[in-house]
C-alpha positions as CSV (number, residue, x, y, z in Angstrom):
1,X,-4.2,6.6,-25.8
2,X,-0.9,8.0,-26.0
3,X,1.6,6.8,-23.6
4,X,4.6,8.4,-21.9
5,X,7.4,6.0,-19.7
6,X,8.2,6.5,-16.2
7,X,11.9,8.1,-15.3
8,X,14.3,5.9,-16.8
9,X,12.7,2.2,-16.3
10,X,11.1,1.6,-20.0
11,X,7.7,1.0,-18.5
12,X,5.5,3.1,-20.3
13,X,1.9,4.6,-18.8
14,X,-1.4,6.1,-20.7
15,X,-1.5,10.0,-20.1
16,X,-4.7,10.2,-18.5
17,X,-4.8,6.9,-15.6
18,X,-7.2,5.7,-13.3
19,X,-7.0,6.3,-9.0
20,X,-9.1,4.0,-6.8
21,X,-9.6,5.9,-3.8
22,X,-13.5,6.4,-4.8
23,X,-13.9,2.6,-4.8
24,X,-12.8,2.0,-1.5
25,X,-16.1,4.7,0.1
26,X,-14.1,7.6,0.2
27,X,-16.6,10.1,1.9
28,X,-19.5,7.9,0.7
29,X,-19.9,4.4,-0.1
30,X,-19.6,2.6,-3.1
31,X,-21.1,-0.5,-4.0
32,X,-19.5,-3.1,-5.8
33,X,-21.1,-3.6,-9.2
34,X,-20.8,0.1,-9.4
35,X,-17.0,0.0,-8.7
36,X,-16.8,-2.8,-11.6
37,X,-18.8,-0.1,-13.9
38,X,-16.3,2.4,-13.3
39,X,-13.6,0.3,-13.3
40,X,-15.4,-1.2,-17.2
41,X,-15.8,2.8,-18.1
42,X,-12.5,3.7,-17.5
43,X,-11.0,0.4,-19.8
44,X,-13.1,1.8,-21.9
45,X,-11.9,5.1,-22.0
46,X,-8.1,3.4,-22.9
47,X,-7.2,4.2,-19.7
48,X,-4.6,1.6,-18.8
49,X,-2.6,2.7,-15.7
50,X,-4.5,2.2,-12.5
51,X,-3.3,3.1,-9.0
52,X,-4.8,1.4,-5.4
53,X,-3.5,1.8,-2.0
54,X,-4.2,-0.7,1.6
55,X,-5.3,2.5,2.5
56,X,-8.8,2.8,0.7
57,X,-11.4,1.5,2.4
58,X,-8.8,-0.3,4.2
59,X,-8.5,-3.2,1.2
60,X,-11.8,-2.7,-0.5
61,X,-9.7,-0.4,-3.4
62,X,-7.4,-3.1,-3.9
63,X,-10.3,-5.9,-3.7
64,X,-12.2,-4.8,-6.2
65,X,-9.3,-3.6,-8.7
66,X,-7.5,-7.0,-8.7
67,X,-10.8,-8.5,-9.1
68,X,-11.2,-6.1,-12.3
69,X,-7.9,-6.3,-13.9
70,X,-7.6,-10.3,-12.9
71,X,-8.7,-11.3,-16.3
72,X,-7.0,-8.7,-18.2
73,X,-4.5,-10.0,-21.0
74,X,-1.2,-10.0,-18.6
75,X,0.7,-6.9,-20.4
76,X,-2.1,-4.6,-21.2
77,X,-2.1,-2.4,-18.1
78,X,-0.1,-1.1,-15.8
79,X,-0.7,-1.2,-11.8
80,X,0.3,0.7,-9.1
81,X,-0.1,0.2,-5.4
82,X,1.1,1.6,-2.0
83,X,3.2,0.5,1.5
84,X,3.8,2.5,4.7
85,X,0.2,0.8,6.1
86,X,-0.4,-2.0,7.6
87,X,-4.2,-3.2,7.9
88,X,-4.6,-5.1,11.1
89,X,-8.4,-6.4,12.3
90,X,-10.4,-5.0,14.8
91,X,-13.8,-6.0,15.6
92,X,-16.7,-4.2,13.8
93,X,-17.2,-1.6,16.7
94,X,-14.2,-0.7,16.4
95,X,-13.4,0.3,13.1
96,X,-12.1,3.9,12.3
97,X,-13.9,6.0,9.4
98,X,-11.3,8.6,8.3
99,X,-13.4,9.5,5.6
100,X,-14.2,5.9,4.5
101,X,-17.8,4.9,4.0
102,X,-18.5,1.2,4.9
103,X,-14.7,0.3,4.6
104,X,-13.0,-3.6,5.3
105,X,-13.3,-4.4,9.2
106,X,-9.5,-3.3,9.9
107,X,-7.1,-0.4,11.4
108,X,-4.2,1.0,10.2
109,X,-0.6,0.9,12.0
110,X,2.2,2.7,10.1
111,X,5.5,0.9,9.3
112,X,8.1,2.4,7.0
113,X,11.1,0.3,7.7
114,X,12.1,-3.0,5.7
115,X,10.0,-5.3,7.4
116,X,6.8,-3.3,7.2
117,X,7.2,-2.0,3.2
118,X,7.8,-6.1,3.0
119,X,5.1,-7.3,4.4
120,X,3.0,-4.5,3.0
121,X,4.2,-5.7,-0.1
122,X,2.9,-9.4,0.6
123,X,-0.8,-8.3,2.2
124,X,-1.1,-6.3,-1.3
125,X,-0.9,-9.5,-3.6
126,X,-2.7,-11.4,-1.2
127,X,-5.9,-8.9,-1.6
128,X,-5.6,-8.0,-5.0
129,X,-5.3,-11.7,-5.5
130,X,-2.9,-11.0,-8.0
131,X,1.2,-12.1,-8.7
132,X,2.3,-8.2,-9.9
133,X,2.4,-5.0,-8.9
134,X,4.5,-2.7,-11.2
135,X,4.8,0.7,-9.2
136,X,5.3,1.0,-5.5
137,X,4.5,4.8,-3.9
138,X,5.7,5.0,-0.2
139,X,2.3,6.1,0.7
140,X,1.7,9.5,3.0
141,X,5.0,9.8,5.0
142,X,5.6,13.8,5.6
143,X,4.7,16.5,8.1
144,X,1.3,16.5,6.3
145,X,0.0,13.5,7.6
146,X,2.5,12.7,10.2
147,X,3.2,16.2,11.8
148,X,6.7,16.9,12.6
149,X,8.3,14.9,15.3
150,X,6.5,11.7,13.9
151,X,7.4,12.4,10.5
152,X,11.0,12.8,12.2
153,X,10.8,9.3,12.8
154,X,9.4,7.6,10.1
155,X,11.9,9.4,7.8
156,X,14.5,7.5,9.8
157,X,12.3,4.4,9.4
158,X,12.2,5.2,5.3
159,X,16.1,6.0,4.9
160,X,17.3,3.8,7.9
161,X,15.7,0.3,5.8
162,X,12.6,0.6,3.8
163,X,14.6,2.1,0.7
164,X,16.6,-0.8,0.9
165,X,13.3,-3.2,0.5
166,X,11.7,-1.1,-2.1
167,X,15.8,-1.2,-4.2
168,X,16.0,-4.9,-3.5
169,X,12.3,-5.5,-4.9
170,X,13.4,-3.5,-8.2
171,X,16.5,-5.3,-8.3
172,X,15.0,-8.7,-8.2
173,X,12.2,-7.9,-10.8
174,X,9.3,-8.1,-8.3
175,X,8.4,-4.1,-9.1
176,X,9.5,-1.9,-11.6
177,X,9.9,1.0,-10.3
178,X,9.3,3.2,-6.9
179,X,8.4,6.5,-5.7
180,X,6.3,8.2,-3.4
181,X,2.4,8.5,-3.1
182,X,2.2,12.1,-1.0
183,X,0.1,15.4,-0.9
184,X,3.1,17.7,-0.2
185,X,6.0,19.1,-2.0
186,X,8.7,19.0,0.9
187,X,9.4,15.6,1.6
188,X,9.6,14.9,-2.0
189,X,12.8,17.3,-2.2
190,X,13.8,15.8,1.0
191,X,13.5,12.5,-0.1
192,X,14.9,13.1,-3.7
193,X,18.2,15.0,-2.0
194,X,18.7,11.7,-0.7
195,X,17.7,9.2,-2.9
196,X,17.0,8.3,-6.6
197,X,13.1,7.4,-6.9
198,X,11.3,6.5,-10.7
199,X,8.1,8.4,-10.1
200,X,6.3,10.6,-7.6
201,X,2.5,10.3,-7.4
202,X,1.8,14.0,-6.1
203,X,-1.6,15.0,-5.7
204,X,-2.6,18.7,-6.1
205,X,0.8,20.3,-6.3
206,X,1.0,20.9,-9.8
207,X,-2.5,22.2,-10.8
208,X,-3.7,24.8,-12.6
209,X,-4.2,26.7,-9.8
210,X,-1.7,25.6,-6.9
211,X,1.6,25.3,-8.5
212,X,3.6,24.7,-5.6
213,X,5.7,21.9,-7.5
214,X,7.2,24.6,-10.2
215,X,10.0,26.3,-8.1
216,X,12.0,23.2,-6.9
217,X,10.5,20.3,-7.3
218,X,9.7,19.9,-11.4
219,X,13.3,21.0,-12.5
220,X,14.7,18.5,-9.6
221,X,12.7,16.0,-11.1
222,X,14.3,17.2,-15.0
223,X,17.8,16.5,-13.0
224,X,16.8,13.2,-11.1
225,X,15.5,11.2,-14.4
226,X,12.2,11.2,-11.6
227,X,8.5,11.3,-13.3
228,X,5.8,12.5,-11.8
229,X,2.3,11.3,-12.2
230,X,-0.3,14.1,-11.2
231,X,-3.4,13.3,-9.5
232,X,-6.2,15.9,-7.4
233,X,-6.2,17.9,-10.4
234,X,-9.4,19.4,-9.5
235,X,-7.8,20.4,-6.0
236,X,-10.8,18.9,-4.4
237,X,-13.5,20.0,-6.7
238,X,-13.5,23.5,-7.0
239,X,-11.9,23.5,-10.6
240,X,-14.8,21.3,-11.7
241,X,-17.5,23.2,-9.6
242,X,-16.2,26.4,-9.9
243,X,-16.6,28.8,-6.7
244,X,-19.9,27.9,-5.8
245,X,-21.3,27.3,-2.3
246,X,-20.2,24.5,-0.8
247,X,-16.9,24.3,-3.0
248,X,-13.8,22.5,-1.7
249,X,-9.7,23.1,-2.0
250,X,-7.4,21.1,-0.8
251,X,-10.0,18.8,1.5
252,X,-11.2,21.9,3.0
253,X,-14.4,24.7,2.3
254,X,-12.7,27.0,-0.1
255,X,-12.0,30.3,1.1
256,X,-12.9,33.8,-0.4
257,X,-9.5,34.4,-1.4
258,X,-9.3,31.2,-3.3
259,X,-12.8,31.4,-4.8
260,X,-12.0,34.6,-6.0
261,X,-9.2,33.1,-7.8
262,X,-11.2,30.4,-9.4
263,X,-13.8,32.7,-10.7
264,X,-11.0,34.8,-12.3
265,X,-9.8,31.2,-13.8
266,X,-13.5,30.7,-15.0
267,X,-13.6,34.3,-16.2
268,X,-10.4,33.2,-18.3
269,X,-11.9,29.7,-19.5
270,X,-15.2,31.0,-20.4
271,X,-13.1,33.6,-22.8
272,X,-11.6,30.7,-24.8
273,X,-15.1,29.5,-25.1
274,X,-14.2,26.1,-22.6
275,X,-15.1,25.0,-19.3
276,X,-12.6,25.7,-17.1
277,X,-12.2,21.6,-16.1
278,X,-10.8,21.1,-19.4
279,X,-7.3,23.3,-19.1
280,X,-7.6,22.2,-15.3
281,X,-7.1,18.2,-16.7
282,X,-4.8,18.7,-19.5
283,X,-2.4,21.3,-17.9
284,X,-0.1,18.8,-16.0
285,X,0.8,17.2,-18.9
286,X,2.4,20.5,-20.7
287,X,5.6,19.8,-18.3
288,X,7.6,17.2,-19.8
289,X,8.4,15.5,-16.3
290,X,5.1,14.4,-15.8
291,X,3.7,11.0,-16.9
292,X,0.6,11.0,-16.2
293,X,-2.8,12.8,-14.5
294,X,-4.7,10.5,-12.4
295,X,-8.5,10.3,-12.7
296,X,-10.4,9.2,-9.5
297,X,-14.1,9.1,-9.3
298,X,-17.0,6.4,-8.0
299,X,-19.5,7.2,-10.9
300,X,-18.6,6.2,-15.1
301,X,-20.4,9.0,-16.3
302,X,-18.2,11.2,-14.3
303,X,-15.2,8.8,-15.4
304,X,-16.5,9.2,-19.0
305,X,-17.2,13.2,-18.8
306,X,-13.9,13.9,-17.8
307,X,-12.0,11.9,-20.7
308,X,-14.1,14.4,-23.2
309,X,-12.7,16.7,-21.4
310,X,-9.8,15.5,-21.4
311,X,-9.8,15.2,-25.3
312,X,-10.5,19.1,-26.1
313,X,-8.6,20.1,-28.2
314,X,-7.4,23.0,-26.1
315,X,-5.1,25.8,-28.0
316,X,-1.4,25.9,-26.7
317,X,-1.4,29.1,-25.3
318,X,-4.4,29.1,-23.2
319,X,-2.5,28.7,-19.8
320,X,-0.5,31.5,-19.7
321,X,-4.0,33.8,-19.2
322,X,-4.3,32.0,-16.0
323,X,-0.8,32.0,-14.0
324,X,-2.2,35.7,-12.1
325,X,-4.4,33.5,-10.1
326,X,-2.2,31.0,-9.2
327,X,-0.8,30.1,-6.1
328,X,1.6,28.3,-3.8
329,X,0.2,26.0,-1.1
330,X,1.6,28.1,2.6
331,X,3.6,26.5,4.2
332,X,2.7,23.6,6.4
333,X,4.1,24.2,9.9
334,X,5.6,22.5,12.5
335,X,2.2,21.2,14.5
336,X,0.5,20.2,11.1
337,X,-1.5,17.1,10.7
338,X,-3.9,17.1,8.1
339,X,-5.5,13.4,7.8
């Protein structure tokens, strides 16, 4: 599989990469010898970037892909993981879902100061049971998960010491490169205004259909040296499902408005005689800035029926017949918190 390197570090990623969130029982469980089938299915595939987080399944992601990847020749992949979490332990009656099915017996407490991205850093080798971790994304700090006033702080936290950890780790050869691991477009300007960062992990921000990233963000990124790697392609499913009942955007029950959208998109797929997943997969990678698109999923034949998807040969100018329906994500508010 072709390969393209993040920002200006040399370390070069597949186009098409594996995320983990599935694995740790993201809205239903998943078993482990079908995490390692996935995990097999996706080698298989060439994929050879793969990206966990503390946060999924609060260490059951990272469990499983360490134990995966353990036995891997030592240069033939690339792994990403993420800090601003820290997993504490709680007794069983106690432990929170947020969207986790069957998750690891622990809480979350969020830490983005030098200390906490440190020992994040240290509680990530210990349960991936592995001595490297190539990419670190500051993982979910913004008004979207934080709302406002908190996000007012841990931005403090982030500029006041944890970019200092995540420099010193690059510095000293522990990572290779840093970014952040968010679901907005805001605090990635923010943040880049401020700071230099290798890669943004951004998931659906630059889709087919919500291109919120294209105004600011992408030609910042052009400036910055800053790759990003694209996951949520799908925006929750409804460019895979198309507007049927029951479809999803953006973690939510699409509405009309949206749906309409999508079944224009379909409309436009169907007339170029492919389903309208395919353009929705390969389009990130038509902007030079981004690295990679990030593949999540619990099930190899979904792993496997994307990457033929993936490998359409899909004429160049199919996209432009679908920028009508596209849209910008509203803007998120002061008083929003969307876990």
């Amino acid at each position: 599989m072709r390969t393209r390197t993040i920002g200006r570090t040399g370390l070069a990623v597949t186009e098409f990469s594996f995320g983990t969130a599935a694995l740790g029982g993201l809205y239903r469980a998943c078993p482990r010898d079908v995490a390692m089938a996935t995990l097999e299915a996706a080698w298989d595939e060439g994929l050879r970037y793969f990206d966990t987080a503390p946060w999924y399944g609060f260490g059951l992601a990272e469990r499983v892909t360490g134990d995966f990847l353990r036995d891997k020749p030592t240069d033939s992949y690339v792994l990403s993981s993420k800090v601003g979490r820290i997993m504490f332990p709680v007794p069983d009656d106690r432990v929170p879902s947020y969207g986790f099915v069957d998750p690891l017996p622990f809480d979350v407490r969020y830490d983005y100061s030098y200390d906490g991205i440190m020992r994040s850093v240290e509680l990530s080798h210990a349960r991936l049971g592995l001595n490297r971790i190539d990419i670190l994304y500051v993982h979910d700090i913004g008004i979207y998960t934080h709302g406002a006033e908190r996000n007012a702080h841990h931005l403090r936290q982030f500029f006041g010491s944890g970019l200092k950890a995540l420099q010193e780790l690059k510095s000293s050869g522990t990572i290779k490169a840093f970014g952040l691991g968010v679901n907005e477009v805001p605090v990635c300007l923010d943040v880049l205004r401020e700071a230099d960062l290798d890669c943004i992990l951004l998931a659906g921000r630059y889709t087919l259909l919500d291109r919120s990233a294209t105004a600011e963000l992408l030609p910042l990124c052009e400036r910055k040296g800053t790759s990003l790697v694209v996951g949520g392609v799908f925006n929750s499913g409804i460019l895979a499902t198309g507007p049927v009942e029951g479809a999803h955007f953006d973690y939510m029950p699409a509405t009309p408005d949206i749906a309409r959208k999508v079944g224009a998109m379909m409309d436009s797929a169907r007339s170029w005689d492919v389903p309208l997943a395919a353009p929705a997969l390969q389009f990130p990678l038509q902007h030079p800035a981004v690295a990679s698109v990030l593949l999540g999923t619990a099930r190899p034949e979904s792993l496997r029926g994307n990457m033929a998807l993936a490998r359409l040969d899909l004429p160049k100018d199919i996209y432009p017949a679908f920028e009508p329906h596209t849209l910008v994500a509203p803007a998120l508010g002061q008083d929003a918190v969307r876990q």
